[in-house]
C-alpha distance (Angstrom), angle and dihedral (degrees) to the residues before:
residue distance angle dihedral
X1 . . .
X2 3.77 . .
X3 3.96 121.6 .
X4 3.43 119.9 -107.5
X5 3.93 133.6 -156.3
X6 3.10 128.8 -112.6
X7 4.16 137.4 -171.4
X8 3.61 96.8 -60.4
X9 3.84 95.2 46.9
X10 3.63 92.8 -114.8
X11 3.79 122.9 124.5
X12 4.20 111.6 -103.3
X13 3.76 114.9 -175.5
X14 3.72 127.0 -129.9
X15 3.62 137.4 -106.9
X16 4.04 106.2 -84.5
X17 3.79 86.5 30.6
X18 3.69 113.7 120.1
X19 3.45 97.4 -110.2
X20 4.04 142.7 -139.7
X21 3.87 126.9 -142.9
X22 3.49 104.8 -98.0
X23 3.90 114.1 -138.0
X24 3.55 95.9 -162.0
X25 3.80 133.4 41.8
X26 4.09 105.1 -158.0
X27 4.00 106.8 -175.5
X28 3.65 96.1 -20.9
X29 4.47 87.1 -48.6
X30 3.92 111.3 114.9
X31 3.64 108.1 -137.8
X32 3.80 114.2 -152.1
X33 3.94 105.6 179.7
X34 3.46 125.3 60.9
X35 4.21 117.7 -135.5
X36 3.38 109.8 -95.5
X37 3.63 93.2 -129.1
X38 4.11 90.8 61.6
X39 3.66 134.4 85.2
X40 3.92 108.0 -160.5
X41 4.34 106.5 -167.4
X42 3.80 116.7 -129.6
X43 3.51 83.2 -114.1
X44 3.77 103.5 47.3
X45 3.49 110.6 155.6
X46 4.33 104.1 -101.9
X47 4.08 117.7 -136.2
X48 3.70 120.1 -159.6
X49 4.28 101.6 -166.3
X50 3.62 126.3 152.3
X51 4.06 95.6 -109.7
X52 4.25 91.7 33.7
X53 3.41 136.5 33.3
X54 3.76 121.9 174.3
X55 4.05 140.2 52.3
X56 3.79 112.9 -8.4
X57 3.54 85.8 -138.9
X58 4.12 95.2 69.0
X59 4.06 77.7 38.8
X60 3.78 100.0 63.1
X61 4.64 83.0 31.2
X62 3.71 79.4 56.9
X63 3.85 100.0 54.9
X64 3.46 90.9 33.3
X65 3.98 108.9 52.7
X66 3.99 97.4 12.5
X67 3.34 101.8 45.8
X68 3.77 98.7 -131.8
X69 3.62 109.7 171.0
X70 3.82 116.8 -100.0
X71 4.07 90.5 -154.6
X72 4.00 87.3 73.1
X73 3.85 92.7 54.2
X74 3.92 110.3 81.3
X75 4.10 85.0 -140.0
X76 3.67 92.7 -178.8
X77 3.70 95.8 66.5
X78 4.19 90.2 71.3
X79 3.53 88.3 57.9
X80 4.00 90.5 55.1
């Protein structure tokens, strides 16, 4: 089955796909490659938000290059 994209412009697979562990969760959409243009540190600081779960490097990437909309990211949570 071929990859599709999805919202952030990354590929996603498809159910009956084999699979990868995502390690990000963008709007519900696991994202399992990192942009090639983006260094994430081993120890990246990890946000767990309704709309984005994963590194808050690929979060701020996101905003930044993609255009995802800051208004659907409860920001103030991180600070918490």
């Amino acid at each position: 089955m071929e990859n599709e994209k999805h919202l952030t412009g990354f590929p996603t697979t498809r159910e009956g796909d084999q699979k990868e562990m995502p390690f990000a969760l963008v709007q519900g959409v696991p994202v399992t490659e990192v942009p090639h243009d983006l260094y994430i540190p081993p120890d990246a600081l990890e946000v767990i938000l309704e709309a984005f779960e994963g590194p808050l490097d690929l979060l701020l990437y996101l905003i930044r290059r993609q255009n995802l909309d800051i208004l659907d990211i409860p920001i103030t949570e991180i600070t918490r």
